[in-house]
GUGUBA-624167 format. One record per residue (C-alpha): x, y, z; residue number from 0; residue in three letters. Coordinates in nm, 2 decimals, decimal comma. Each point is the difference from the previous one (the first is absolute). Layout:
+--------+--------+--------+-----+-----+
:      x :      y :      z :   i :  aa :
+--------+--------+--------+-----+-----+
:      X :      Y :      Z : NUM : Ala :
...
+--------+--------+--------+-----+-----+
This chain:
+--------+--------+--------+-----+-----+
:      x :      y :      z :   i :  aa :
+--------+--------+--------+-----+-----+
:   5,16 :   0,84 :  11,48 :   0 : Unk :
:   0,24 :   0,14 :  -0,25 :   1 : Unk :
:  -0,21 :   0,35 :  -0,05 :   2 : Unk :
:   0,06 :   0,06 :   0,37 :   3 : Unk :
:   0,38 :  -0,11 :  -0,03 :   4 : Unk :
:   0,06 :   0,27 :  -0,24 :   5 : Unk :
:  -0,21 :   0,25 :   0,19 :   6 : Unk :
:   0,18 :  -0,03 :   0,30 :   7 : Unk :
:   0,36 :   0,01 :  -0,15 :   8 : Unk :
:  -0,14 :   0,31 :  -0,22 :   9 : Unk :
:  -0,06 :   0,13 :   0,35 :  10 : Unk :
:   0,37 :  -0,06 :   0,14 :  11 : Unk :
:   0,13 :   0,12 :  -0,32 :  12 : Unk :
:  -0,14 :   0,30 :   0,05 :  13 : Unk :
:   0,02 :   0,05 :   0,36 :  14 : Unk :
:   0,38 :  -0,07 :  -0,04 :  15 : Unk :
:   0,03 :   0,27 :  -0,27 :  16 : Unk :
:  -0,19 :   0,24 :   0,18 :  17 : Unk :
:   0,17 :  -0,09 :   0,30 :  18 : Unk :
:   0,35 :   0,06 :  -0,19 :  19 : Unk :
:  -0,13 :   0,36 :  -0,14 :  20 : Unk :
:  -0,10 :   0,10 :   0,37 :  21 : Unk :
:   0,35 :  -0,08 :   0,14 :  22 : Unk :
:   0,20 :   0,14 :  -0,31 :  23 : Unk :
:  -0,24 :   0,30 :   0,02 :  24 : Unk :
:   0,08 :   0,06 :   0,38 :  25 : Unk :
:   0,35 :  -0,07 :  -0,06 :  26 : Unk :
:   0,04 :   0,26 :  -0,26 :  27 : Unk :
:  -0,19 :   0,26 :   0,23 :  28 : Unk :
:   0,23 :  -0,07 :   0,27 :  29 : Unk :
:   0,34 :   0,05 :  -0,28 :  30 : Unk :
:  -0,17 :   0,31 :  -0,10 :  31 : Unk :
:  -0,06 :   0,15 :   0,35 :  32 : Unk :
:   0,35 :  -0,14 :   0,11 :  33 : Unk :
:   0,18 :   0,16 :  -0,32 :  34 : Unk :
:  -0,22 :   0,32 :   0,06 :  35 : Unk :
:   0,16 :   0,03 :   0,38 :  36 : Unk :
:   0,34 :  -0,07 :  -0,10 :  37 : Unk :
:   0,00 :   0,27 :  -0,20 :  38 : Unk :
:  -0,12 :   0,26 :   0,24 :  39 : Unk :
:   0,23 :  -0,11 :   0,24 :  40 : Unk :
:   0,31 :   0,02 :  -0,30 :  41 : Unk :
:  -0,17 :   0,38 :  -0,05 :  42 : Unk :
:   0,03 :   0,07 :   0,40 :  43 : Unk :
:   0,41 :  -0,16 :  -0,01 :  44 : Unk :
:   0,05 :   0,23 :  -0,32 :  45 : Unk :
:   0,06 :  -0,37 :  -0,23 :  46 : Unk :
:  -0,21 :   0,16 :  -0,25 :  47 : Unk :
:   0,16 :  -0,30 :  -0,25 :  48 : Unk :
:  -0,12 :  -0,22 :   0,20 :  49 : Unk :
:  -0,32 :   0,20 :   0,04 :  50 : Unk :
:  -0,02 :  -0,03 :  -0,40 :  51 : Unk :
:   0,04 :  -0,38 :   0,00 :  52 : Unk :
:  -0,25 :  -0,09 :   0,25 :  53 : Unk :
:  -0,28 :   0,24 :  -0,17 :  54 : Unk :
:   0,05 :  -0,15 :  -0,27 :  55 : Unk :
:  -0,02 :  -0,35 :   0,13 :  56 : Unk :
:  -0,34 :   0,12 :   0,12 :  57 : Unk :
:  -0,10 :   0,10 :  -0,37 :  58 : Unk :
:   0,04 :  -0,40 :  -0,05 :  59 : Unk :
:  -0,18 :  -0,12 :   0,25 :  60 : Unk :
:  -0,29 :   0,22 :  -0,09 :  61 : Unk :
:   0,02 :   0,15 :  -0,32 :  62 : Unk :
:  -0,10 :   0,36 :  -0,10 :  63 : Unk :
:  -0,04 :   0,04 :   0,37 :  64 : Unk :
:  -0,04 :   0,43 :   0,00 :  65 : Unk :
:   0,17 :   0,03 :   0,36 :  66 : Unk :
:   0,29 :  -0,26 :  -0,08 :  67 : Unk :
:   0,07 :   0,23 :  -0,30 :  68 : Unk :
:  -0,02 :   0,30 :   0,20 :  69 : Unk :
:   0,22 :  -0,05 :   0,27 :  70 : Unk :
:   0,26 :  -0,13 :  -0,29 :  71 : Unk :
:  -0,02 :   0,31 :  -0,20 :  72 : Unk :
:   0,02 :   0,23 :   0,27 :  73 : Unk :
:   0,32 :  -0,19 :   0,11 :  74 : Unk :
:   0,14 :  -0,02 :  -0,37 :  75 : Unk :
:  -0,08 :   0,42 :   0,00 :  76 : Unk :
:   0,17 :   0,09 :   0,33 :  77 : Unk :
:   0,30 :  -0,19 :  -0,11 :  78 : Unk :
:   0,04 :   0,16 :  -0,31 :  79 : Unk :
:  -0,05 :   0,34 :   0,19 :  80 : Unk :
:   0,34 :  -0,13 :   0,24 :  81 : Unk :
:   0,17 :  -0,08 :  -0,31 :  82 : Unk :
:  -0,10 :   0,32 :  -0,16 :  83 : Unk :
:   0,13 :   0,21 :   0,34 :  84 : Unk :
:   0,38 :  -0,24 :   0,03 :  85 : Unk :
:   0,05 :   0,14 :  -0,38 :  86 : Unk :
:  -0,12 :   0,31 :   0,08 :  87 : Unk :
:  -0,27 :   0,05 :  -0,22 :  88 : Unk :
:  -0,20 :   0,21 :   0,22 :  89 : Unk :
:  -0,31 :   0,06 :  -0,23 :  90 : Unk :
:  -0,03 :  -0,36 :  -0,08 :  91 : Unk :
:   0,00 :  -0,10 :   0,35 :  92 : Unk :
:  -0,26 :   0,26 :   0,09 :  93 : Unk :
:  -0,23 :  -0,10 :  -0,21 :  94 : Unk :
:   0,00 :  -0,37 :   0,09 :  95 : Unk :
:  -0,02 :   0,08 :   0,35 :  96 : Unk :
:  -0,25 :   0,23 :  -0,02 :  97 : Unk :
:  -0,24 :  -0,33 :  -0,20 :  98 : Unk :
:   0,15 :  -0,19 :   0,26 :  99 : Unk :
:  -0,21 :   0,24 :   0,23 : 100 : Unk :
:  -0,26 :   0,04 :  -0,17 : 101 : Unk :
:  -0,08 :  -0,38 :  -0,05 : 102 : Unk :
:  -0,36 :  -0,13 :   0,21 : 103 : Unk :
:  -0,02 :  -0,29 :   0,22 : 104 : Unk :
:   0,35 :  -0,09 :  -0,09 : 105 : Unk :
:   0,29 :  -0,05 :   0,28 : 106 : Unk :
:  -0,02 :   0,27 :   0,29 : 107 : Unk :
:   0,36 :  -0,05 :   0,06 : 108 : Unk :
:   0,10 :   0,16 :  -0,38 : 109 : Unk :
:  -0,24 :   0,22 :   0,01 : 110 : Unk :
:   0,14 :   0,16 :   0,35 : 111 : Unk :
:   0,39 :  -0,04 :  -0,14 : 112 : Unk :
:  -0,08 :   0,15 :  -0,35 : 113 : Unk :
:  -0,15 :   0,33 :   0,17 : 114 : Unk :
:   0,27 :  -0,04 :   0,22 : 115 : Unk :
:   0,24 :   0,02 :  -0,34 : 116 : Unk :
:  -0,22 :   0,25 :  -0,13 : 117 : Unk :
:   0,09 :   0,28 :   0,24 : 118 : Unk :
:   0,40 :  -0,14 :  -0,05 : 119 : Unk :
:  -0,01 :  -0,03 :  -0,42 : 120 : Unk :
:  -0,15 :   0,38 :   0,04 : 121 : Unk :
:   0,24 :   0,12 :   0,22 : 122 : Unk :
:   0,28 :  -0,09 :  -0,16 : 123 : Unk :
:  -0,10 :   0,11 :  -0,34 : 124 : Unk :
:  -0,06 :   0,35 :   0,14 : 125 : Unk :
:   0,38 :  -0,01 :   0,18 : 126 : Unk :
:   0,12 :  -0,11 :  -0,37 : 127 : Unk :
:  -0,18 :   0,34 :  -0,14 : 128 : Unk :
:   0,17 :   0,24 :   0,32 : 129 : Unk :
:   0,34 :  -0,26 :  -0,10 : 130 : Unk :
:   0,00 :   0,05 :  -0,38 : 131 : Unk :
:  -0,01 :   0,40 :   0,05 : 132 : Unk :
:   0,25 :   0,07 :   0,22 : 133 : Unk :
:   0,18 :  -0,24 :  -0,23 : 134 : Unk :
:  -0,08 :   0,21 :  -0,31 : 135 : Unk :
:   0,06 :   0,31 :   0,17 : 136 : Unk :
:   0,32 :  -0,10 :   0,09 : 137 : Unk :
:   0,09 :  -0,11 :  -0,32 : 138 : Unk :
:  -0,07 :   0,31 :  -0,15 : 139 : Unk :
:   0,20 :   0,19 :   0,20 : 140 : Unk :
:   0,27 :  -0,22 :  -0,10 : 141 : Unk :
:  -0,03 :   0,04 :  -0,35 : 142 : Unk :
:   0,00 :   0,35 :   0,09 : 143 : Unk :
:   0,35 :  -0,04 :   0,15 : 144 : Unk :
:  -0,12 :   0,07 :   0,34 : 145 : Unk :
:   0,17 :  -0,35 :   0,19 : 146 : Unk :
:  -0,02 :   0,14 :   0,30 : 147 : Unk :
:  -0,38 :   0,07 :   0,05 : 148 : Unk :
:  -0,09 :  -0,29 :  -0,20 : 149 : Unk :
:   0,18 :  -0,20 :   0,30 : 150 : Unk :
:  -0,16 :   0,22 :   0,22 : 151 : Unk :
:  -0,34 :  -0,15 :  -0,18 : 152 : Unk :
:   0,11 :  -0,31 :   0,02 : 153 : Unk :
:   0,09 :   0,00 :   0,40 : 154 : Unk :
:  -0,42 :   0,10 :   0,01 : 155 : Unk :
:  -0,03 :  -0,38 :  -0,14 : 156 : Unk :
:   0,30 :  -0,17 :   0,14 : 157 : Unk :
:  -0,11 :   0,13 :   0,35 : 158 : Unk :
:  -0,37 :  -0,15 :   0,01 : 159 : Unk :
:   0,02 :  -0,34 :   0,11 : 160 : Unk :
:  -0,29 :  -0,13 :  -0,21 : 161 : Unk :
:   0,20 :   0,10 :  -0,33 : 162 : Unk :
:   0,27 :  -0,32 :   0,11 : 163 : Unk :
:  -0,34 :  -0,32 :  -0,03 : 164 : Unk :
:   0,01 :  -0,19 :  -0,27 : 165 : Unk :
:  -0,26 :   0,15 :  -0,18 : 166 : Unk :
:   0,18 :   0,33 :  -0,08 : 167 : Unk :
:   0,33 :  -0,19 :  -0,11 : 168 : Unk :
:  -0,03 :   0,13 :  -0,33 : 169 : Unk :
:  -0,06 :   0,33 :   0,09 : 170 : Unk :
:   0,33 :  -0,02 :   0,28 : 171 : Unk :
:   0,24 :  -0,15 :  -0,26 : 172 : Unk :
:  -0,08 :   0,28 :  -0,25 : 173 : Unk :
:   0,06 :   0,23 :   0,31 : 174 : Unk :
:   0,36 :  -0,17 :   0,07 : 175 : Unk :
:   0,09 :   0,01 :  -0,35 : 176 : Unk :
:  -0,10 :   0,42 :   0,00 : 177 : Unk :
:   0,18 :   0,06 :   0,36 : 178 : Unk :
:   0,32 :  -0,18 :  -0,15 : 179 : Unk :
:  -0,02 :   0,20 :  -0,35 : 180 : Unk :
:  -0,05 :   0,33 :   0,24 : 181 : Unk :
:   0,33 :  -0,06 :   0,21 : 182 : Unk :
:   0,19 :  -0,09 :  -0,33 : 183 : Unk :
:  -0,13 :   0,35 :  -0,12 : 184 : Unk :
:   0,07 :   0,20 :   0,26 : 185 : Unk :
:   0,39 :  -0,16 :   0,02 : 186 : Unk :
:   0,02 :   0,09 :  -0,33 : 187 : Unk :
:  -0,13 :   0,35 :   0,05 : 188 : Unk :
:   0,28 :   0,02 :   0,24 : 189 : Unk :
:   0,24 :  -0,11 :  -0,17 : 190 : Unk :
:  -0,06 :   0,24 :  -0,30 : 191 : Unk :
:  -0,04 :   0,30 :   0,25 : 192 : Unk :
:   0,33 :  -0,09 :   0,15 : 193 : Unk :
:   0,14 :   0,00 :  -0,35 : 194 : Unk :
:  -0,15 :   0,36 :  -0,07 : 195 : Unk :
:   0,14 :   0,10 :   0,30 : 196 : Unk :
:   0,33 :  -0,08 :  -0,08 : 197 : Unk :
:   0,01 :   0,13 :  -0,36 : 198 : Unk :
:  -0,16 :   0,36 :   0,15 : 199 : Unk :
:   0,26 :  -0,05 :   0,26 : 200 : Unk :
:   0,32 :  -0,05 :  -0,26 : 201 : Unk :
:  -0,17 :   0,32 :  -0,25 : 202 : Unk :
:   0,03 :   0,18 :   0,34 : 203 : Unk :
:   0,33 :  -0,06 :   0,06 : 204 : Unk :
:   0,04 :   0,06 :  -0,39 : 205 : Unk :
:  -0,18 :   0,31 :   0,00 : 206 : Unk :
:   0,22 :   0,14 :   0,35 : 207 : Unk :
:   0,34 :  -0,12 :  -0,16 : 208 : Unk :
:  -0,11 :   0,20 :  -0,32 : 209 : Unk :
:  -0,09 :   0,34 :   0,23 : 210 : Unk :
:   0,30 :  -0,06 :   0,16 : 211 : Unk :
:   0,21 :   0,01 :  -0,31 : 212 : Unk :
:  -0,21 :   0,26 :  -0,14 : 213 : Unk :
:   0,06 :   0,22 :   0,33 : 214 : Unk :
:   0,35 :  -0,07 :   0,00 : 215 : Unk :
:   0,02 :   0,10 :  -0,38 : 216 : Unk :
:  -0,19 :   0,35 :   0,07 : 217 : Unk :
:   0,24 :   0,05 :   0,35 : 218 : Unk :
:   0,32 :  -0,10 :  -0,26 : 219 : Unk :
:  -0,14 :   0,34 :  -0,19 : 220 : Unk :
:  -0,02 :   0,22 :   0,31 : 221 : Unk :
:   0,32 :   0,26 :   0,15 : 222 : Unk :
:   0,15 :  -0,10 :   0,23 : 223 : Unk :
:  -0,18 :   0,30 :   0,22 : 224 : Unk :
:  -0,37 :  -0,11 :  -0,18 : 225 : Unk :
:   0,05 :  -0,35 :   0,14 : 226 : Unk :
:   0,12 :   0,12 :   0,34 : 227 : Unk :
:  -0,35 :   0,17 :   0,03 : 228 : Unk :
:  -0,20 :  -0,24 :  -0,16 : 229 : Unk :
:   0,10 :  -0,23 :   0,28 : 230 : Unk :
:  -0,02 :   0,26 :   0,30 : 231 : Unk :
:  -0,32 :   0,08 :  -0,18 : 232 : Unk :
:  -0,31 :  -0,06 :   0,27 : 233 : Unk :
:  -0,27 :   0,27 :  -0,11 : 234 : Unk :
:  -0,38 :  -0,01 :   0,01 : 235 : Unk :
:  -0,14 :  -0,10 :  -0,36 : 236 : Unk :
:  -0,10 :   0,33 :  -0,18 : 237 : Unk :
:  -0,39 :  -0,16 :  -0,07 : 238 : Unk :
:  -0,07 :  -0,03 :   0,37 : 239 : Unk :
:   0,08 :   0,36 :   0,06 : 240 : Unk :
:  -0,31 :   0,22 :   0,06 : 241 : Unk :
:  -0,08 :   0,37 :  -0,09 : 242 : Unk :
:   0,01 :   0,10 :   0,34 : 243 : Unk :
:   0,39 :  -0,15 :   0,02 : 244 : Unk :
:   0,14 :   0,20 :  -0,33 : 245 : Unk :
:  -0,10 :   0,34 :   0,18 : 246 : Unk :
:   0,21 :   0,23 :   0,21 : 247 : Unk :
:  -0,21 :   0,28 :   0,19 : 248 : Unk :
:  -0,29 :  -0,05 :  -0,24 : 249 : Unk :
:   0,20 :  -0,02 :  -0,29 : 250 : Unk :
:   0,11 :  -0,27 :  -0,24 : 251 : Unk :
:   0,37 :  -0,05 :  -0,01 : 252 : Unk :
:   0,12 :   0,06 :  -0,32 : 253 : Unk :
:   0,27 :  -0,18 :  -0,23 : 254 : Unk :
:   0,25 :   0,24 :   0,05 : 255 : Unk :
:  -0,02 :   0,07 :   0,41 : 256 : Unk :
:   0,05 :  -0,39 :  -0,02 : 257 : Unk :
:   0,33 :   0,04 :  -0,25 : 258 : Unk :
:   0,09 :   0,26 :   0,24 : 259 : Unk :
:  -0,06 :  -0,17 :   0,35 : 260 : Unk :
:   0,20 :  -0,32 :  -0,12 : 261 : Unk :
:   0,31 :   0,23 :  -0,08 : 262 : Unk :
:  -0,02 :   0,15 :   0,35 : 263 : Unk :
:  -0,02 :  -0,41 :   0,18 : 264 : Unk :
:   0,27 :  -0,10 :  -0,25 : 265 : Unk :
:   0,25 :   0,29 :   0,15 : 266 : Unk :
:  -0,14 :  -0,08 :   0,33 : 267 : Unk :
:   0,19 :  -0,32 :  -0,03 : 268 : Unk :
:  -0,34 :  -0,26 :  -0,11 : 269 : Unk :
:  -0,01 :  -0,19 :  -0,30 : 270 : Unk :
:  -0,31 :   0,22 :  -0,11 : 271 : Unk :
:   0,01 :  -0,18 :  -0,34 : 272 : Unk :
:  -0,12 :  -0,36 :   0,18 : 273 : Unk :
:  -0,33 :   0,26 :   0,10 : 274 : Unk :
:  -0,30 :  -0,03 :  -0,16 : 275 : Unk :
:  -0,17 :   0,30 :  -0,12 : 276 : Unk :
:  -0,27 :  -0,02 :   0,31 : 277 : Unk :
:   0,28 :  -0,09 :   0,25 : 278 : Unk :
:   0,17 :   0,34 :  -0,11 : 279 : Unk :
:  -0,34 :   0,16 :   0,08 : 280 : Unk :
:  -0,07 :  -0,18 :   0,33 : 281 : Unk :
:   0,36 :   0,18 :   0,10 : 282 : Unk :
:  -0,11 :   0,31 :  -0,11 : 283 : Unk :
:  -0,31 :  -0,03 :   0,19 : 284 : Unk :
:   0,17 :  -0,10 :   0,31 : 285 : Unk :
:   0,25 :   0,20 :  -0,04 : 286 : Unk :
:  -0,30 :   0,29 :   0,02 : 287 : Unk :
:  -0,17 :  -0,18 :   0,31 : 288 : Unk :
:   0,29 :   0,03 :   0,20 : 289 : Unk :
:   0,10 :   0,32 :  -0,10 : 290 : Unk :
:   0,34 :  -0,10 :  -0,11 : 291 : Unk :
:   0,22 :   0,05 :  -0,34 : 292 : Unk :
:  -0,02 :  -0,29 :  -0,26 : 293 : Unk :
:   0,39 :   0,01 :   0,04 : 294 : Unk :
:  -0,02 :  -0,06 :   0,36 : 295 : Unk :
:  -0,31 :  -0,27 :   0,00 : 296 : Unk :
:   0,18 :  -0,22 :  -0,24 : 297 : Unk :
:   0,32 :   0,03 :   0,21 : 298 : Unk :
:  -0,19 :  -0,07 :   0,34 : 299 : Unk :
:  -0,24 :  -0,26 :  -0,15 : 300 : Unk :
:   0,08 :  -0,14 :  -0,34 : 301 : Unk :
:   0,38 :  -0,09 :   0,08 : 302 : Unk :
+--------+--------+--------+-----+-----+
């Protein structure tokens, strides 16, 4: 009788235990397969925090489980590749969306965003190599003193909308701070050419006021007869003159038919002394044309 007492509570005993294993078992199955759900559906509504938490609380509920830990790294990876992009490290995010790809069986939904990324992140980091030329070019040409086509560089940037996302605000505050050196340049470019202006200006005036005195001096010297034909004087400039012009019939005019012609306009009542030597022999030679005397040409034409 007391044998079969303590086989039959032996019995319950262990039917309750098992019993208790069964149900904790089944309840921890369900936890894991709820936790595992929540975090898909976190994934989907872009909670990937929450996404973390709730893999995690799977890892619990079944330890070492290989798809639990998947799904939680894969999350852990594309958020580090978000953060990566926001602080615009475009290399690091690259390369964590690109394992983010790359990982098997994992979530469908971060594998579809991270190639999604991936064409974005490489994008971007090609703009930024277009971006950072145009910005060196235009900096050299600044250096170079050239403001003007450096902001003519700089409108190549300023004028492509992409250049004004976040992800070239860098690049676009070092292009502000080089458009707003460029304008201070060329003012002062201005300024200084204004001021070379004025100075060649005031050595003009200096240099006319000097002639001025100078040909006032060398008038001072003249009679009162040399400045009369000085001033009358309205002759062709003796380097202009050709051979053909110092001839008369075929012959050059000499020195002393020139002495002599400008005796016979001076008693013909002309100022022959305000005569150049070539406008003595243009009066000879029309004189000759038209078949008249020198005495009466200068009287008919010169007076």
């Amino acid at each position: 009788m007391k044998k079969w007492v303590w086989v039959v509570a032996t019995i319950v005993v262990a039917l309750l235990i098992g019993g208790y294993a069964y149900s904790n078992h089944h309840a921890t199955a369900k936890e894991y397969q709820a936790a595992m759900a929540n975090g898909r559906t976190a994934i989907q509504s872009k909670h990937y925090t929450q996404a973390e938490s709730y893999f995690q609380n799977a890892l619990k509920r079944r330890l070492n489980d290989k798809t639990a830990q998947r799904y939680l790294t894969q999350t852990q990876r594309f958020v580090s590749a978000e953060n990566a992009l926001d602080d615009l490290h475009f290399a690091s995010a690259q390369k964590h969306y690109q394992t983010v790809q790359d990982t098997k069986n994992g979530s469908q939904v971060l594998t579809k965003r991270a190639q999604d990324r991936l064409k974005q992140v490489k994008t971007i980091r090609s703009n930024v190599k277009q971006f950072k030329k145009l910005l060196t070019k235009a900096q050299g040409q600044n250096e170079a003193l050239n403001y003007g086509q450096s902001n003519t560089t700089l409108d190549e940037l300023f004028n492509n909308s992409k250049f004004r996302q976040r992800y070239y605000k860098n690049l676009y505050s070092q292009a502000l701070a080089l458009r707003k050196a460029n304008n201070a340049g060329q003012t002062a470019s201005l300024a200084s050419s204004a001021s070379s202006t004025a100075a060649a200006s005031s050595s003009s005036e200096s240099s006319a006021t000097s002639s001025s005195t100078a040909t006032s001096s060398s008038s001072a010297s003249l009679t009162s007869s040399e400045q009369a034909a000085a001033k009358n004087y309205s002759g062709s400039n003796e380097y202009t003159v050709t051979k053909k012009q110092k001839e008369l019939n075929g012959k050059t005019i000499t020195a002393d038919q020139i002495a002599s012609a400008r005796k016979t306009i001076n008693a013909a009542g002309v100022q022959a002394d305000a005569m150049s030597d070539q406008d003595v022999r243009v009066a000879l030679q029309q004189a000759n044309k038209k078949d008249m005397s020198l005495s009466a040409y200068a009287k008919q034409y010169l007076q």
